[in-house]
N, C-alpha and C positions, 0 to 999 in steps of 0.2 A: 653310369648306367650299370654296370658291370657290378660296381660296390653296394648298390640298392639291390641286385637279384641276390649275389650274396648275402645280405641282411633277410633277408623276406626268405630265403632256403633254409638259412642258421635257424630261424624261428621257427621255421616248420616242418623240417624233416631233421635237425639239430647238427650240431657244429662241425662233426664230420662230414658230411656230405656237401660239405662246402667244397671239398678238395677238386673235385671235380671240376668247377668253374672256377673257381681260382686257375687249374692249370690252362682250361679254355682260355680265359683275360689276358694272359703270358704270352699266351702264342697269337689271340689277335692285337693285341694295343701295340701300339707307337713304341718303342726303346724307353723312353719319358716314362708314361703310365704304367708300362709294365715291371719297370724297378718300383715304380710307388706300389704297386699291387703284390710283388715280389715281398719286401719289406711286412709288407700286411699279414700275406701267407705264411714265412716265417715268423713271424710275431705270433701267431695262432698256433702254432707247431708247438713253437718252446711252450704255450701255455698246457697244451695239450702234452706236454712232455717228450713229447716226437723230436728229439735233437737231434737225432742223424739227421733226420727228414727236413729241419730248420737249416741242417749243416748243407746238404745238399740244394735243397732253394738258394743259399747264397750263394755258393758255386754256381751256376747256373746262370745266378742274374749276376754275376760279377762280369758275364759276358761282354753286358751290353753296358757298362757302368767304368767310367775312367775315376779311380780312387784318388785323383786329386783335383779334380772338378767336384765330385760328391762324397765328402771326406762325412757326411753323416749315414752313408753307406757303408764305409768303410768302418767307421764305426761302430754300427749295428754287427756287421760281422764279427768283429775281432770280440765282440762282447759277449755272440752266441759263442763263440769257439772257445771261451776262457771258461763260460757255465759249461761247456761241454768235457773239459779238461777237469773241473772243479769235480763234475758229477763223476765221472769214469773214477779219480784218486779216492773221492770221500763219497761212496757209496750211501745212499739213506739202509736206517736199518728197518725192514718192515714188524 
């Protein structure tokens, strides 16, 4: 439910003002869906180039997530946190 008001929001007031209900979804859904939706939000961060903001959503949802039950959690983290280390060393030149 939650990921269709996010789609039909992104479309019509645009990609930012998702954040909003992404953090509503976190705070009501289950442990479960709230990592899937966690995942989501961070995936939209790093596109939006918000790394800290991606850095932080994983901390947060690593709460409710045991990293060797959901090793593609774990995953996803260590993969933002390496783009994050990549970006701070090698700067883009604008």
């Amino acid at each position: 439910m939650f990921l269709l008001y996010i789609q039909k929001a992104g479309e019509t007031f645009g990609v930012t003002s998702t954040r909003d209900i992404f953090e509503k979804a976190i705070e009501a859904l289950p442990d479960k869906q709230a990592r899937n939706i966690s995942i989501k939000y961070a995936d939209l961060e790093t596109k939006l180039g918000e790394v800290d903001r991606a850095r932080a959503i994983y901390a947060y949802a690593s709460q409710f997530c045991d990293p060797r039950v959901f090793f593609s959690f774990l995953f996803s983290f260590l993969f933002s946190f390496l783009f994050f280390i990549k970006k701070s060393l090698f700067p883009t030149k604008s």
